[in-house]
C-alpha positions in Angstrom: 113.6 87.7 53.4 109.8 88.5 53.4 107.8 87.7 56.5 104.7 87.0 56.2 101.7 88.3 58.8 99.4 86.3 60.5 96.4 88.6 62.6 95.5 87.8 65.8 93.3 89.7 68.8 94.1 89.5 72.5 91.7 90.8 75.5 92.6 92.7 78.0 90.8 91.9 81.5 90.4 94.7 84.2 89.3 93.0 87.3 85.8 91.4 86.2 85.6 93.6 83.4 87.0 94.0 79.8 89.3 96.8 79.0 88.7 95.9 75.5 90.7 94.5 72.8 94.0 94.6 71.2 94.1 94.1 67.5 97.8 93.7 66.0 100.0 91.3 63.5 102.5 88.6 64.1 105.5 89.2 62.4 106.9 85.4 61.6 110.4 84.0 60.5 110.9 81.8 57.5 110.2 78.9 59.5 107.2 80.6 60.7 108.4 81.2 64.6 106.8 84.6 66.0 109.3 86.6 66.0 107.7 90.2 66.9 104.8 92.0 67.0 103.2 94.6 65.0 100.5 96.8 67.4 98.5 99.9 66.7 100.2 103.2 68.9 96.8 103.2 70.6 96.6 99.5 71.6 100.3 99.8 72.2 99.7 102.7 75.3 96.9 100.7 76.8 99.1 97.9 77.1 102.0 100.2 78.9 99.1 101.5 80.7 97.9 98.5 82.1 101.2 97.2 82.9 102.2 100.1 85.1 98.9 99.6 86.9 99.6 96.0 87.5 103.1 97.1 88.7 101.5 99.5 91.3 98.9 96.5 92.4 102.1 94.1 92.5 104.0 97.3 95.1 100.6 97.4 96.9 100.2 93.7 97.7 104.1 93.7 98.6 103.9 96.3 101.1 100.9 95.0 102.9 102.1 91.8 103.0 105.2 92.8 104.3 103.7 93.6 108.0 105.5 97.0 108.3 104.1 100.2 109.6 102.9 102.9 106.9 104.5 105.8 106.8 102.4 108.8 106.0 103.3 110.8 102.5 104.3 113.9 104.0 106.6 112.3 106.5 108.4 110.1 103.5 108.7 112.9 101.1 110.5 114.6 104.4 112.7 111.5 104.4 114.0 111.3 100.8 114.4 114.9 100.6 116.6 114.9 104.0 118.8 112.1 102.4 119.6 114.1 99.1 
């Protein structure tokens, strides 16, 4: 089976501003469903990298909504080291 490649670009938004672009290939089925994704090793750690730093924007928002008290760094370290 042979699957033919069909280019596409996405853009990747950072806040107001463009992180720039991602240029890859479609890899298609015989009925031409996407099946997978072909992306340049470059591209492909931008895309982890903005994904973790949604992740941490996601923890941020969820602790401040949460209405509990910060704890201060050293004192948390402290805490997970006492509860090894």
């Amino acid at each position: 089976m042979q699957y033919p490649k069909v280019g596409f670009r996405v853009s990747l938004l950072k806040g107001e501003e463009e992180m720039g672009s991602i240029k890859g290939r479609y890899i298609v089925d015989e009925k031409g469903n996407r099946v997978g994704v072909l992306l340049d090793w470059d591209d492909y750690r931008r895309l982890l990298e903005a994904l973790e730093e949604l992740e941490s924007i996601k923890a941020y928002d969820a602790a401040k909504a949460s209405g509990e008290e910060p704890i201060p760094f050293d004192k948390a370290i402290e805490e997970i080291e006492r509860s090894r």
